[in-house]
Legacy VTK file of the C-alpha trace (Angstrom):
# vtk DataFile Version 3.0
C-alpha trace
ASCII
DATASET POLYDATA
POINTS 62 float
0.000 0.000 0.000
1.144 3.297 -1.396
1.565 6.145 2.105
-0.969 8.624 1.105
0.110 10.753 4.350
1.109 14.236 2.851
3.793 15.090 5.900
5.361 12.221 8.401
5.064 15.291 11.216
0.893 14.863 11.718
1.210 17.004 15.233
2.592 20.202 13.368
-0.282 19.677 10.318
-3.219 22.340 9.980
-6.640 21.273 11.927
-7.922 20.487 8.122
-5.627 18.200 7.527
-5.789 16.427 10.838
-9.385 15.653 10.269
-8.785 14.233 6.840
-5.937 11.955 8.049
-8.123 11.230 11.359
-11.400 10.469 8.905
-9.269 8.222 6.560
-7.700 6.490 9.674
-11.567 5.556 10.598
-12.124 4.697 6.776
-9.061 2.163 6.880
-10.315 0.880 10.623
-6.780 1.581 11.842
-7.160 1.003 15.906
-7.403 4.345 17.613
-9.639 4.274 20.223
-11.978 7.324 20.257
-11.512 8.247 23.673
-7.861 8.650 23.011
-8.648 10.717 20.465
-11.162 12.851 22.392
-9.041 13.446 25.238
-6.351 14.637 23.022
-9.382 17.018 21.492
-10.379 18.475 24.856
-6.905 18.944 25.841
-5.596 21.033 22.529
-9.149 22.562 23.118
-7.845 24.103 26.414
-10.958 22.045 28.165
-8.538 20.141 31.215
-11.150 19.350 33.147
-13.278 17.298 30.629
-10.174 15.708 28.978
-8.834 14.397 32.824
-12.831 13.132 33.010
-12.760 11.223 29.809
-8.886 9.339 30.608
-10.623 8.315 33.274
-12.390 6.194 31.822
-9.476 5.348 30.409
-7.685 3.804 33.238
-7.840 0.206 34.297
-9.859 -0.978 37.148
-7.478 -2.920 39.097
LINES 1 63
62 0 1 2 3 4 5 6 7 8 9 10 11 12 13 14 15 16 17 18 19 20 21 22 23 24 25 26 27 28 29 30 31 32 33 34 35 36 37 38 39 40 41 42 43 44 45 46 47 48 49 50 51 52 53 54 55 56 57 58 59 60 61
């Protein structure tokens, strides 16, 4: 499989582009679990509370 990925360094790339990569990670099924990816949201969002709420769900319970 050809890489399709326009730039190897995804965390400097324009919001735009994140979401395409992001959307054709979900049309590929690649594993990235959405919470991940929603904490990391809330957090370059500037929400801290929310994101610490969601990784904890994260966490294992034992």
């Amino acid at each position: 499989m050809a890489n399709s990925c326009p730039d190897p360094d995804a965390w400097a790339w324009a919001p735009a582009l994140q979401l395409w990569h992001l959307k054709r990670c979900w049309a590929l099924e690649c594993d990235i679990d959405p919470m991940i990816l929603r904490a990391r949201q809330l957090r370059h969002q500037g929400a801290l509370p929310q994101a610490s709420c969601v990784e904890q769900e994260l966490l294992p319970l034992f």
